[in-house]
Every structure is written in structure tokens, then in C-alpha cells.
C-alpha positions in Angstrom: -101.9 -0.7 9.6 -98.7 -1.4 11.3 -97.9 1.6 12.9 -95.4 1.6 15.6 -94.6 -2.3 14.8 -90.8 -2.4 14.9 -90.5 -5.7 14.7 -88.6 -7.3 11.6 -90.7 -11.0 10.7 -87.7 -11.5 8.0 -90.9 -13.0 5.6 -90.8 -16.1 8.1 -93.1 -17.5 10.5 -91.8 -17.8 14.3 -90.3 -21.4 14.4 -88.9 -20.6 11.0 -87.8 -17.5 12.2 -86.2 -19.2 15.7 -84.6 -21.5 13.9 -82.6 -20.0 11.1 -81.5 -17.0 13.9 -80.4 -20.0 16.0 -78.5 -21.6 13.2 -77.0 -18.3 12.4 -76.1 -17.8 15.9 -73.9 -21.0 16.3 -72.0 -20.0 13.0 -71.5 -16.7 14.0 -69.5 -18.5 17.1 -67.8 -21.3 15.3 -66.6 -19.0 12.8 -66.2 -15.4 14.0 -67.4 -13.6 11.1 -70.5 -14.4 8.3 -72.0 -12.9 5.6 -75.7 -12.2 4.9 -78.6 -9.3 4.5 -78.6 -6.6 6.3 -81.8 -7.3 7.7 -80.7 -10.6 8.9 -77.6 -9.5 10.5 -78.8 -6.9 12.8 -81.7 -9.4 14.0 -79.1 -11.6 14.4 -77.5 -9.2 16.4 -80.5 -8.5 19.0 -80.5 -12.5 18.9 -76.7 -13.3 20.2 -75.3 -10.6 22.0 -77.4 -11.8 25.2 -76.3 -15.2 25.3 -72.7 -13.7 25.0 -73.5 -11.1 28.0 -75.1 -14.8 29.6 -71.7 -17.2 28.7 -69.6 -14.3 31.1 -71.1 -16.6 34.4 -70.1 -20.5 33.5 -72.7 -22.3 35.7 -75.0 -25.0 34.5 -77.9 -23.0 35.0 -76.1 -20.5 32.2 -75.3 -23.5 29.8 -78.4 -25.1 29.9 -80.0 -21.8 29.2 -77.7 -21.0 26.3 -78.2 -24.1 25.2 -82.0 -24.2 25.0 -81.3 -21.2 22.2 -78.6 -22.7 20.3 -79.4 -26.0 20.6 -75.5 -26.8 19.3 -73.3 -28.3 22.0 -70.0 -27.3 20.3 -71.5 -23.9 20.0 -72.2 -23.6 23.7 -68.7 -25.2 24.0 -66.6 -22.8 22.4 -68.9 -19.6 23.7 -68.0 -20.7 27.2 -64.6 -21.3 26.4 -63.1 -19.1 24.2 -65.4 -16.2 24.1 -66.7 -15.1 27.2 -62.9 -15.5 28.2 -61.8 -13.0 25.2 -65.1 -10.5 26.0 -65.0 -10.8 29.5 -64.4 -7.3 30.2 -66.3 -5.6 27.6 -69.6 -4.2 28.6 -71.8 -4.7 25.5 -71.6 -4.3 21.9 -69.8 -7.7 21.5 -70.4 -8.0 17.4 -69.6 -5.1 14.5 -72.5 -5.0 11.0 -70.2 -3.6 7.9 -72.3 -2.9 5.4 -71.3 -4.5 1.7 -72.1 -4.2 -1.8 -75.6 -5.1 -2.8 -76.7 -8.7 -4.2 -76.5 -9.4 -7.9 -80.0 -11.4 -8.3 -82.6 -9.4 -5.7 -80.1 -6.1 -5.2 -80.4 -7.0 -1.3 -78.4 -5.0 1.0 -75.8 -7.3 2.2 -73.6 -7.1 5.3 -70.5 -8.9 7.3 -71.4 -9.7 11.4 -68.5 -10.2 13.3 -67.1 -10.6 16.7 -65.3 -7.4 17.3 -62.3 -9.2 19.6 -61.5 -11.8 16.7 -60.7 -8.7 14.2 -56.8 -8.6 14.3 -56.6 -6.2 11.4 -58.7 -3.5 12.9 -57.0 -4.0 16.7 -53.7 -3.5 15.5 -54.5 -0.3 13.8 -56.1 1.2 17.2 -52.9 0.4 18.9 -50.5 1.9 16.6 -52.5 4.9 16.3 -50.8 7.7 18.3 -52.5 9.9 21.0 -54.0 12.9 20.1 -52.9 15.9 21.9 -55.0 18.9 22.7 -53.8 22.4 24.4 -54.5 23.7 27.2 -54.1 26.8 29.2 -52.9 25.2 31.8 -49.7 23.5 30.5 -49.0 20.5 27.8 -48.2 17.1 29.0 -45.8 15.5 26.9 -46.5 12.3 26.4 -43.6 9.2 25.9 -44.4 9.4 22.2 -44.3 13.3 21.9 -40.8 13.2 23.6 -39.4 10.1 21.0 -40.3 12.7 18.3 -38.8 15.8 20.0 -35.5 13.7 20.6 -35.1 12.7 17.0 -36.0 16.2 15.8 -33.5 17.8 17.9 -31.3 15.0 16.5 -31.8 15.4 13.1 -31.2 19.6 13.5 -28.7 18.9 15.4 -26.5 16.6 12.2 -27.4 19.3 10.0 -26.3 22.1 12.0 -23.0 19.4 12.0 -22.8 18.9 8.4 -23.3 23.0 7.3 -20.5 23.7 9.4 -18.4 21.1 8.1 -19.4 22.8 4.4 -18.5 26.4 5.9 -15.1 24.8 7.1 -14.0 23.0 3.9 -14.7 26.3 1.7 -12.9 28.3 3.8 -10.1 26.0 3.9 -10.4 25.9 0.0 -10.7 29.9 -0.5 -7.1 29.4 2.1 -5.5 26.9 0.0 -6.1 29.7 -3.2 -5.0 32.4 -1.8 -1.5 30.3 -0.7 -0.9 29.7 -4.4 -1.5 33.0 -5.7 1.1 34.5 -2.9 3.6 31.4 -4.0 3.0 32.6 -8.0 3.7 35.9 -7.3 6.5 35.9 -5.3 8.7 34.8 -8.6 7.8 37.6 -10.2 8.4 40.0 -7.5 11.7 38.6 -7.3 12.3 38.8 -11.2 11.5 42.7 -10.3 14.0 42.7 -7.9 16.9 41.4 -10.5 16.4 44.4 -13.0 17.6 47.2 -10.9 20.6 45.7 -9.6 21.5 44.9 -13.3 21.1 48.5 -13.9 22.9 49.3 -11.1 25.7 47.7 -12.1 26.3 49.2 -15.9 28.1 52.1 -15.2 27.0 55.0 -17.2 28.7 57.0 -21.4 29.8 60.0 -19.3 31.7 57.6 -16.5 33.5 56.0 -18.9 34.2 58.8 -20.9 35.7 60.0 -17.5 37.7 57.3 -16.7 39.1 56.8 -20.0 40.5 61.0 -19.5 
């Protein structure tokens, strides 16, 4: 039985074993990211991250020590160089497993290991993100970000506020403009109105001239 025996053999015998992790290792630092089992990957994982945590001191005792694992001197190279320079102050957890689709042949589980600083995709997306805010009874802190938005809202109310009243203005200037032309068609007629008594006025009446012809 094999009870409490955590340990993954990966179907290989120790040098075998050594020496594929090792050769996985080196591409995992010449290239950033590889694919392969699941199983694979997270004993790869166990396998690298300490000679990453060991490149952070560059000493020949450190080199020589990293060495004696990888047994790749452009390996060794670019860990010392590049790496430990880029993961210098994170404390741990220096690669990121992503599960994949399974394989077509065996079905394996398959996975992607990666060094987490090389992922541009997924560092831009952390810095855009926005802060979340949480209330307190204390009082809210707006943050630079909460005031951007709070200026353009008041900025966009504000132009529509603007624009409404300019509606209001022109329809009242329209229901003005209406009311000027019915007073200008009306005053003709009252005028016309005006006219007919005075011609009235003016005919004298039978019994008038009867008298004045007496």
C-alpha cells in the first residue's frame, strides 16, 4: 500500500526523472511559457521555483549551485540576468499552471506553466482595472478615479441641462413669433370694421332728404 506517499514518480525512475525535470526547467527559462501534463507541470513547478528564489543572490556559490540542477549554462545565464532582476521583489509563487483541453491520443490533462512577470496580456488587465470602493460609516474616500467620473458626470448633466433650455427658449420664441402674425392678420380686418360705419355715417338718411328737399 501506498498510503500517505504524496510523491508523483511521473512513471520514471530517479535519473530519468532528474533529468527530463531539469531539461524542462531550462526551457521553462529560455522560453517563458511551455506546454505539457498536468502532472508534469506542477512537479515542474516544486522543481524551479527554488532555484528562482536561489538566482535573487548572484554569487558563485549560487551559480554553481543552480548550475549543478540545470546543467545549461545559457539557462543559468539568463535566470541570473533577466529573471531574478524582473522577480526580484516578489516573494514566491514565481510560475502560474492553466489548465487546457485534454490530449487527443491518451485524454491526458494538459496544462500551460509560465512565468507570471513575462505575461503582458494578464498585467495590463490588473492595471487598468479600477479600484473597488467599499462604504463605510466613517466617511468615503474618493479616490482620483472616482472624482474623473464625478467631473464628467456633472459635465455631461450639466450640457443637457444647456441644451433643454435652449429647446424651452426656441419654442417659446416660436409660440412668440405666432402669436405676432395672428395680431398682424387681424389688424386688417379690424380696420376693414372700422371703414363700414363711417360709410354709414356719411349716407344721410329718406326722411333728411325728404326735409331738405321741403
Amino acid at each position: 500500500m501506498r498510503h500517505r506517499k504524496s510523491f508523483n514518480h511521473l512513471g520514471r525512475t530517479s535519473s530519468h526523472r532528474k533529468a527530463m525535470l531539469s531539461n524542462m526547467a531550462s526551457s521553462l527559462i529560455m522560453h517563458k511559457r511551455i506546454f505539457t501534463t498536468l502532472a508534469k507541470a506542477k512537479a515542474l513547478r516544486g522543481y524551479v521555483e527554488p532555484l528562482i528564489t536561489k538566482a535573487k543572490e548572484d554569487t558563485t556559490h549560487s551559480r554553481r549551485t543552480v548550475f549543478k540542477y540545470l546543467k545549461n549554462k545559457y539557462a543559468v545565464t539568463e535566470l541570473f540576468r533577466e529573471i531574478s532582476v524582473k522577480v526580484g521583489d516578489r516573494p514566491g509563487g514565481y510560475t502560474r499552471i492553466i489548465k487546457l483541453e485534454n490530449r487527443l491520443g491518451d485524454n491526458a490533462e494538459m496544462a500551460m506553466i509560465e512565468l507570471v512577470d513575462y505575461n503582458e496580456n494578464l498585467l495590463k488587465e490588473k492595471t487598468a482595472k479600477k479600484a473597488k470602493s467599499r462604504r463605510r460609516r466613517g466617511g468615503k474616500k474618493s479616490t482620483a478615479a472616482e472624482q474623473t467620473t464625478e467631473a464628467a458626470a456633472t459635465a455631461t448633466a450639466a450640457t443637457a441641462t444647456e441644451e433643454k433650455e435652449e429647446v424651452k427658449a426656441e419654442a417659446v420664441e416660436e409660440k412668440v413669433e405666432e402669436k405676432n402674425e395672428e395680431v398682424v392678420e387681424e389688424t386688417p380686418k379690424a380696420e376693414e370694421k372700422s371703414e363700414e360705419p363711417e360709410a354709414k355715417a356719411e349716407k344721410p338718411s329718406n326722411d333728411e332728404e325728404k326735409k331738405g328737399e321741403k
